[in-house]
PAGUVO-247426 format. One record per residue (C-alpha): x, y, z; residue number from 0. Coordinates in nm, 3 decimals, always signed. Each point is the difference from the previous one (the first is absolute). Layout:
! PAGUVO-247426
x	y	z	num
X	Y	Z	NUM
...
This chain:
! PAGUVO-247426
x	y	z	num
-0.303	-0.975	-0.119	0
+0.009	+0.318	-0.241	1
-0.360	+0.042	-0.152	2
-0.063	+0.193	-0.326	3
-0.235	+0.333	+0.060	4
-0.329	-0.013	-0.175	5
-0.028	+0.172	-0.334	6
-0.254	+0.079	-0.269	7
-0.139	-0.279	-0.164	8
+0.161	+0.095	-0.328	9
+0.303	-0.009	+0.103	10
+0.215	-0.347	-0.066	11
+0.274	-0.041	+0.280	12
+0.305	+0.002	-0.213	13
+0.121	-0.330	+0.171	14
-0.281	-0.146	-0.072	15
+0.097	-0.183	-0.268	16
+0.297	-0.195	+0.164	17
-0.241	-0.043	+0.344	18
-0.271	-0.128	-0.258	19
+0.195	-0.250	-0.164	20
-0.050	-0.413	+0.157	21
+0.358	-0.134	+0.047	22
-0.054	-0.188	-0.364	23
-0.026	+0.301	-0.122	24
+0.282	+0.141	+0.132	25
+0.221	-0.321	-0.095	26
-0.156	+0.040	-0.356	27
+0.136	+0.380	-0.016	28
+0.352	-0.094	+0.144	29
+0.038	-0.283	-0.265	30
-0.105	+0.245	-0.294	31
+0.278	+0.288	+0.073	32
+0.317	+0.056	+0.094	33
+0.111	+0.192	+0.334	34
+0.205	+0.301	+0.008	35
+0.192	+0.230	+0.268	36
+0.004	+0.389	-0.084	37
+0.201	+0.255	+0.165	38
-0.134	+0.367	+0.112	39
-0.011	+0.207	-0.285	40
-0.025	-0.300	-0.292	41
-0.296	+0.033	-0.266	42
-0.203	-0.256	+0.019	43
-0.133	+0.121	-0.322	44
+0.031	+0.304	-0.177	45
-0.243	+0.205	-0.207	46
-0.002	-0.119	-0.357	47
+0.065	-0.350	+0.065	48
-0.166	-0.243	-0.133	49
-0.273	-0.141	+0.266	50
+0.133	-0.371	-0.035	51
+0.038	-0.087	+0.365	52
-0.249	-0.018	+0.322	53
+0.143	+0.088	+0.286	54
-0.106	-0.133	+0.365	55
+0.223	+0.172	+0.268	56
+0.038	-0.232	+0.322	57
+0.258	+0.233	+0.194	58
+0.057	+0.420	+0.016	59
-0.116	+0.291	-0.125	60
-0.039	+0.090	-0.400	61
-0.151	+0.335	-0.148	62
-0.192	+0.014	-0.310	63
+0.034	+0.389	-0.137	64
+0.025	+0.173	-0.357	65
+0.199	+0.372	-0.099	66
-0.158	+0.297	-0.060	67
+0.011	+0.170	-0.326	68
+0.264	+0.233	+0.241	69
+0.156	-0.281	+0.177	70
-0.140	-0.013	+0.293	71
-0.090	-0.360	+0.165	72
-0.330	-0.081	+0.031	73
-0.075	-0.294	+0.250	74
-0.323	-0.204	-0.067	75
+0.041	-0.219	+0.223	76
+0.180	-0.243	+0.259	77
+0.043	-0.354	-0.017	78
+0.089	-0.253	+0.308	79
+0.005	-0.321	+0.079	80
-0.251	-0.271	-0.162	81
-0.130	+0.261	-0.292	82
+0.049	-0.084	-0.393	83
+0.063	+0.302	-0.260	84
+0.092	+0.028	-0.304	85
-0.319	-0.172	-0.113	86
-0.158	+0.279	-0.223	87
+0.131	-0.135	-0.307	88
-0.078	-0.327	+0.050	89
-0.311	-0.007	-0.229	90
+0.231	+0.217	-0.304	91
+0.362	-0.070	+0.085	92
+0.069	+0.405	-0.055	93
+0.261	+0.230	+0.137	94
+0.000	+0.086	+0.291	95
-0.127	+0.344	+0.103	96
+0.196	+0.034	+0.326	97
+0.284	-0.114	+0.196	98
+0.037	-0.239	+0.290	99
+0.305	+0.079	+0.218	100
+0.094	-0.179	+0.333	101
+0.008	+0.170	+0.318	102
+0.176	-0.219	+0.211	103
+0.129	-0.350	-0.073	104
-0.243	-0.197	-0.178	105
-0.064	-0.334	-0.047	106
-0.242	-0.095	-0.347	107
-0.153	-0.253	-0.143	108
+0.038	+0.032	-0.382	109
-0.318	-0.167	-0.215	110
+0.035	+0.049	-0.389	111
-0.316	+0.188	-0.143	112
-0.097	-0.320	-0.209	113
+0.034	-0.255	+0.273	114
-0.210	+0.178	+0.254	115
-0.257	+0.093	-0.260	116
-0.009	-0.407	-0.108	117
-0.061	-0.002	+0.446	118
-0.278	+0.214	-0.018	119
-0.243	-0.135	-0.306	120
+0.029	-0.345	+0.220	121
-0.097	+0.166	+0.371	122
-0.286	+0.253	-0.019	123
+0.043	+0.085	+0.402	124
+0.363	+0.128	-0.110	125
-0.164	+0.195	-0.333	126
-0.251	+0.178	+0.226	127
+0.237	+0.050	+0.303	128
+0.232	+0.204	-0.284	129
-0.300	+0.223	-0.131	130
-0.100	+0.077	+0.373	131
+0.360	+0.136	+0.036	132
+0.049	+0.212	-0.311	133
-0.360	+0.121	+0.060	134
+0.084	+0.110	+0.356	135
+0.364	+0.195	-0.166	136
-0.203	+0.181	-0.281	137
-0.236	+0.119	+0.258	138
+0.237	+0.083	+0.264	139
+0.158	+0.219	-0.296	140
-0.262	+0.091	-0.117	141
-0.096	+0.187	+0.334	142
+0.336	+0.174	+0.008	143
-0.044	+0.178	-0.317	144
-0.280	+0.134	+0.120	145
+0.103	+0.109	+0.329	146
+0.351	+0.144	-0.149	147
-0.275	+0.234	-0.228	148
-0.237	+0.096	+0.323	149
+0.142	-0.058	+0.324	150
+0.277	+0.235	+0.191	151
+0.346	-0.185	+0.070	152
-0.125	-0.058	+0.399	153
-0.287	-0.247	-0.127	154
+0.208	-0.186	-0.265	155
+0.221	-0.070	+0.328	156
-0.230	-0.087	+0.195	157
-0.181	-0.161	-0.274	158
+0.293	-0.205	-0.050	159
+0.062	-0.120	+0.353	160
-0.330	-0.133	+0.025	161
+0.029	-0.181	-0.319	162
+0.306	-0.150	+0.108	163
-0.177	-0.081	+0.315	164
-0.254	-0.175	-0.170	165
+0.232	-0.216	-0.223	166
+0.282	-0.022	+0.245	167
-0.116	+0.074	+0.374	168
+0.032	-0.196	+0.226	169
-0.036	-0.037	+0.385	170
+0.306	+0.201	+0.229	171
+0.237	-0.212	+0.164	172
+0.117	+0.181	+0.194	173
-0.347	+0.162	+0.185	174
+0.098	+0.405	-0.019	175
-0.364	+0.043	-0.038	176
-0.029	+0.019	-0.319	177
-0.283	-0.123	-0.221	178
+0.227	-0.159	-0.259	179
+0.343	-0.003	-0.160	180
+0.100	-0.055	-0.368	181
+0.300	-0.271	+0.015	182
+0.242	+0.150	-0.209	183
+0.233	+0.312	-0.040	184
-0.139	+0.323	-0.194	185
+0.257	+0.292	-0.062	186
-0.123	+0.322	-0.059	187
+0.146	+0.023	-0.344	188
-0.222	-0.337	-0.072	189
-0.312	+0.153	+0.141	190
+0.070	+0.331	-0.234	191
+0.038	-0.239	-0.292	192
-0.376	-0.182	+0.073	193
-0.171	+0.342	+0.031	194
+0.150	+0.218	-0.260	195
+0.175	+0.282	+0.229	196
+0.350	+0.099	+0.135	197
+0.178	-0.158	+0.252	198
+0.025	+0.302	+0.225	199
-0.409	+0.052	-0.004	200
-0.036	-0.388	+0.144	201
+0.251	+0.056	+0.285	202
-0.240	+0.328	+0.105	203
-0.332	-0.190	-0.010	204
+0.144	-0.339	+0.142	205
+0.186	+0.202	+0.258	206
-0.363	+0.202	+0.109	207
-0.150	-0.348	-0.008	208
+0.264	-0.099	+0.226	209
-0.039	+0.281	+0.220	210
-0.374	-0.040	+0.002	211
+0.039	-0.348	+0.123	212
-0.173	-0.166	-0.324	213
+0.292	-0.185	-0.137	214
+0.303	-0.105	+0.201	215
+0.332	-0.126	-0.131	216
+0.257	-0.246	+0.124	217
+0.304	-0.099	-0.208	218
-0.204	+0.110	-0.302	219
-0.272	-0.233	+0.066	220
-0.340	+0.222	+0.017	221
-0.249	-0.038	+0.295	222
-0.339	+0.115	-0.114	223
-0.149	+0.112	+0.373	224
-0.301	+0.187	-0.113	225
-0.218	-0.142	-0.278	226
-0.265	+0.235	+0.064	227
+0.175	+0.318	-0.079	228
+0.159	-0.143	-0.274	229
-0.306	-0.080	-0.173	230
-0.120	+0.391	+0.026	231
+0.406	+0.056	-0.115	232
-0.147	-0.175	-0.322	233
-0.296	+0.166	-0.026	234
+0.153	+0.297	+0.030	235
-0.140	+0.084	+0.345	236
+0.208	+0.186	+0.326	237
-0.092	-0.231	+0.260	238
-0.114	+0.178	+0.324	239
+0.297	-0.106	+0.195	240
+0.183	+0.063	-0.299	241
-0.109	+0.341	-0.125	242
């Protein structure tokens, strides 16, 4: 049995709101939208579209990202299996200010803005479950502006892989001795994109990580083997072993 790694108690497990859903629920949700398969590389949405849908995914990998003034991708953030998105305009109906683009194949549910809106007013548990998750993204961003304006490049990395520890860790399977494992595949280029910097600087500090026996990788699938010197990483400390 894979077990999720504890995390701060602001922090909402993204899949929470699938995993906190009664099967009514969940049979109320499926009747109100309609399914749909993406390919890698589809938009899910794109910036400047009007918010009209909420989007549960059930299977793959999506990334939710906006351009920079010089066109360079900026990724906010991941979404996997059993998360909703798309759900900042649900109170105004507004353009959206980003883009959702699938990673893999993905499979959707597809809830029109006024129907799940009608879903909410009537279930109160659903209305606060939804402000618990947009409260846990504007923090999480939040955070990263302010690290991007006073932390070096090696603790946004290693800031990064212990949030995605915390939202996505879970237990290794495969018992390398590592304290946890994040469950899905992070390129370097994607890494660059979550923590403002070039491609070529991640593959130096994630390659001294390596080397250092913090982090380990196998088929792109990151092994986080030292917590402890990770956590001076990200507050900009030189472990001793690590100096």
């Amino acid at each position: 049995m894979l077990h999720p790694i504890e995390t701060d108690s602001w922090v909402t497990s993204p899949r929470n709101f699938l995993q906190s859903l009664n099967k009514t629920q969940q049979d109320e949700l499926q009747r109100m939208s309609c399914r749909r398969v993406l390919q890698k590389g589809d938009h899910i949405f794109s910036r400047g579209a009007p918010g009209e849908n909420v989007y549960i995914l059930l299977e793959g990998r999506a990334k939710i990202y906006e351009v920079s003034p010089v066109g360079r991708e900026v990724i906010l953030w991941f979404c996997l299996p059993g998360e909703i998105f798309g759900i900042a305009e649900i109170p105004s109906g507004n353009r959206r200010p980003v883009t959702a683009i699938a990673c893999t194949e993905v499979h959707l549910l597809i809830i029109p803005r006024a129907r799940f809106l009608a879903y909410m007013e009537n279930r109160p548990a659903i209305a606060r479950l939804i402000i618990e998750l947009l409260s846990c993204r504007m923090r999480m961003l939040g955070d990263w502006m302010l690290n991007m304006a006073t932390d070096d490049v090696g603790a946004r990395i290693a800031k990064l892989f212990l949030r995605l520890r915390s939202q996505y860790g879970i237990d290794c399977t495969v018992h390398c001795g590592c304290a946890s494992m994040i469950e899905f595949k992070l390129t370097h280029q994607e890494i660059a994109d979550l923590v403002g910097t070039s491609r070529q600087t991640v593959s130096t500090i994630v390659n001294r990580m390596r080397r250092d026996d913090i982090i380990s990788l196998d088929q792109k699938i990151m092994h986080l083997r030292d917590i402890g010197a990770l956590e001076s990483l990200a507050a900009g400390q030189a472990t001793e072993d690590h100096a």
